[in-house]
N, C-alpha and C positions, 0 to 999 in steps of 0.2 A: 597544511594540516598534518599533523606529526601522527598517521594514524595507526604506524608498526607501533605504537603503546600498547594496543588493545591487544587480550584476548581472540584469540581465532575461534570460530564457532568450527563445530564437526557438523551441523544440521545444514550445510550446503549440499546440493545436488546437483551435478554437472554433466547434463542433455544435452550439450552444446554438438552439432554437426549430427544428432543422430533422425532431426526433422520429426515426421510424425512417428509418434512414440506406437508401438503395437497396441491389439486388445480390443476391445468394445469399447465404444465412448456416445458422448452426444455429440451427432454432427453440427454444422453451424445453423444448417436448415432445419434440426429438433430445437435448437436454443434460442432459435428467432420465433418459433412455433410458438414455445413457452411464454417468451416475454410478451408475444398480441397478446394471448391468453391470462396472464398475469396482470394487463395493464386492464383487459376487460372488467376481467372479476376483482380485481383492486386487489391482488397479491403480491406479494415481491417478490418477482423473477428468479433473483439472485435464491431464497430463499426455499422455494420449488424444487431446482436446478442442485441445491445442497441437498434437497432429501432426496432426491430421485437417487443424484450421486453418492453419498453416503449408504443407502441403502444395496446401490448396487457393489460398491467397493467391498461391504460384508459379505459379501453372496458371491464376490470373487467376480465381477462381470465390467470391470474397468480396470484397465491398465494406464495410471495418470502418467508412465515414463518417470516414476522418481524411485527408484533402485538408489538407496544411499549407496555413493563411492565411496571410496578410502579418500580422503579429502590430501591427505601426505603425498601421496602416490598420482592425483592429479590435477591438483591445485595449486598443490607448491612453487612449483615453476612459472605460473601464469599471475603477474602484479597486478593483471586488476578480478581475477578471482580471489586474491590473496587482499585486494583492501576487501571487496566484500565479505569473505568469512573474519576478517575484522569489526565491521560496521554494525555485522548481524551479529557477531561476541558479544559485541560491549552492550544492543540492544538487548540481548537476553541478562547479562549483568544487572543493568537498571532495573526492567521489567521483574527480573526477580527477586530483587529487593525492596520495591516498591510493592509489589505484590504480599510480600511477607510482612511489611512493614503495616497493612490491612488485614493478615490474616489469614491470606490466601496463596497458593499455589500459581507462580505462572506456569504455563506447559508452554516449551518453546515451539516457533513454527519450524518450516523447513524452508528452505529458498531454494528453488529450482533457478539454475542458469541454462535456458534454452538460447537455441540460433534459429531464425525463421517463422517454426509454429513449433508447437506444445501443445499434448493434450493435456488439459488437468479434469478436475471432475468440474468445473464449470462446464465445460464443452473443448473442443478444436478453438485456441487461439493460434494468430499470428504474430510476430512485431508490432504490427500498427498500431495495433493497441495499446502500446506501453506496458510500462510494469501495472502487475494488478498482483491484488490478495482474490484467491478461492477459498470462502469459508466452508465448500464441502469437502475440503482435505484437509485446509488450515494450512494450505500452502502458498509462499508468497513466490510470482515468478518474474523473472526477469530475463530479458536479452541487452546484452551489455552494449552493446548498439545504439540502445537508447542515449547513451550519453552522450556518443557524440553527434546525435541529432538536437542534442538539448546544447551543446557546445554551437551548430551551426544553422539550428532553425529559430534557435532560442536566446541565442546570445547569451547562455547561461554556462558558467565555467567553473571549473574547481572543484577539489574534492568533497569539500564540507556539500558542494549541492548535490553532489551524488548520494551523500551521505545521507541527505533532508528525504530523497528520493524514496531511499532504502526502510529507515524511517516513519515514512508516512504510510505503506505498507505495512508497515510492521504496528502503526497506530489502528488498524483496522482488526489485527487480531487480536488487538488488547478491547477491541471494542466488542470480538463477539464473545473472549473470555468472560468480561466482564457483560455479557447479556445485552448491554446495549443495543447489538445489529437486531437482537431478537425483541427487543421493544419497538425499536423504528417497524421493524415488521410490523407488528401490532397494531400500531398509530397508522399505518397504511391502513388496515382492514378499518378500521373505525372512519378511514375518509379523512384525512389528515393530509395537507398539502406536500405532493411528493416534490417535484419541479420547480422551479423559478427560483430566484434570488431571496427567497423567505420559505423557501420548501424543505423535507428533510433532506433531501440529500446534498444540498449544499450544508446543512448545519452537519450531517454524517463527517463529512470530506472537512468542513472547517476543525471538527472536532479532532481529527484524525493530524492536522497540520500541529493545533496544539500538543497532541500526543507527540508531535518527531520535538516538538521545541521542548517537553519534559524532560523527552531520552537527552539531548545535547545538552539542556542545564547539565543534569547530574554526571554525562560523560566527561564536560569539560572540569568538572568540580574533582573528580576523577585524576583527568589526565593533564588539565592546564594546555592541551594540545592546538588548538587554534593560533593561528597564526594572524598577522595583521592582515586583513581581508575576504579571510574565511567567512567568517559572519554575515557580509555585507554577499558573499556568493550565496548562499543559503536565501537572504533576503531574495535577491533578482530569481533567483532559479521558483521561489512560491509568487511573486509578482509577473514571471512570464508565463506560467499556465494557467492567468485567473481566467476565469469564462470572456471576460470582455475583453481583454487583451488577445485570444485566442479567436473571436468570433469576428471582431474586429481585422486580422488581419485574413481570415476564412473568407469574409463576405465583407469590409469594409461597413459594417452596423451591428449595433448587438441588440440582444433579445433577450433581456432581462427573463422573462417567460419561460424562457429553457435553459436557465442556468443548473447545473446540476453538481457545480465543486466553490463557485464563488468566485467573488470578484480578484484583480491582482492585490487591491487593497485591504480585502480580507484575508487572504490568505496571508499574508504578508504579519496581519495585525495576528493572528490567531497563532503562529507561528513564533512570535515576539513573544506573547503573553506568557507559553509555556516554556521557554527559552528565559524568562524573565523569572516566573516564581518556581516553575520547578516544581508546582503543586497538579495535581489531576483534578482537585476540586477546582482547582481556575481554568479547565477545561470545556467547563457545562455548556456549549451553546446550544444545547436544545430550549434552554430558558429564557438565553441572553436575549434583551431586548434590539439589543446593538449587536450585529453582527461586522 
């Protein structure tokens, strides 16, 4: 993947080696509190956890650890902080011309590069968790780590899949730009299947896979940057974290019941589709009858 084509984003933020970040936050044991309490009363956790945090980041009473750096001064030097403020350029490129192209404004996120744990306004994460989006700061985070657990737990290799990675995060804040996260909200309270292999949060996460195959159509329309096998890396890296490939090698059976991102073969398909037309209306799976 030729991905020095791209644009360098300045919206990086590099935590790396500073562990937990100062300030008031929620601890793990407030954010586990939340989500009984959310699944009690049929609220979304995630969406709680944003007002709480949003509210307190106005009033000054969380420190999320993202102090934008001068990105020259200490990213430069480091190749794999320098493809991700690539991969998050050319994503803010797309998204905001696609967004104009509707009428609208995209607002970029920020990518936090932590080592370890991070606070964000979700709460106290660690590594284990993977890369995730926080839609109560709009920040997407990552520890670079991850990759090469995806290189040796996952058998998943190459740039373009870290790129898919990047991506699919960066699909979830085009989902709450665009209201979406705040509709699934909704449809929770109304008693709307959250869970299992036809729940929303598996059509969330499918939708979110079509969103990284949007940004790559029009990057590679862009930049012609792919290489022979790029493609097919991007394919294996959304086929090795479907819920049944993952649950499967966890416990040796899956549990369709608690699927919460989708099968390997969905993701896979969802991921194609927006990679194929390059359109956001071929993204709907809260409709699709076929997932």
């Amino acid at each position: 993947m030729r991905w020095k084509k791209a644009r360098r984003s300045d919206n990086v933020v590099d935590q790396r080696g500073k562990g937990r970040a100062g300030g008031k936050g929620l601890s793990l044991a407030a954010v586990a509190v939340i989500v009984v309490m959310g699944l009690l009363s049929g609220q979304d956790p995630l969406h709680i956890i944003g007002n709480i945090a949003t509210q307190a980041i106005q009033q000054g009473g969380i420190n999320t650890g993202a102090t934008r750096s001068n990105p020259a001064a200490t990213l430069s030097n480091d190749p794999q902080s320098e493809f991700v403020r690539a991969i998050l350029g050319d994503t803010e490129d797309t998204w905001r011309a696609l967004f104009k192209q509707a009428g609208q404004t995209y607002k970029d996120p920020s990518l936090v590069l932590f080592s370890g744990k991070v606070r964000s306004a979700c709460g106290l994460a660690d590594s284990a968790v993977g890369p995730f989006y926080c839609p109560g700061d709009q920040h997407v985070y990552l520890d670079l780590s991850f990759f090469k657990e995806m290189e040796q737990r996952f058998a998943a290799t190459g740039e373009f899949a870290q790129a898919y990675v990047i991506a699919h995060e960066v699909g979830h804040h085009v989902q709450t730009l665009l209201g979406i996260s705040a509709r699934v909200h909704s449809a929770r309270q109304g008693g709307a299947q959250v869970t299992g292999h036809n729940g929303l949060l598996v059509r969330q996460e499918l939708q979110a896979d079509c969103f990284a195959g949007v940004w790559a159509h029009h990057a590679q329309q862009r930049h012609a940057w792919l290489e022979p096998g790029d493609l097919k890396d991007a394919l294996n890296a959304a086929q090795a974290i479907g819920d049944d490939r993952l649950q499967k090698q966890a416990q040796g059976y899956v549990v369709p019941d608690s699927f919460t991102h989708g099968t390997s073969a969905q993701r896979e398909r969802w991921f194609s589709q927006g990679y194929a037309t390059g359109q956001v209306s071929q993204c709907d799976t809260f409709t699709a009858q076929r997932l």
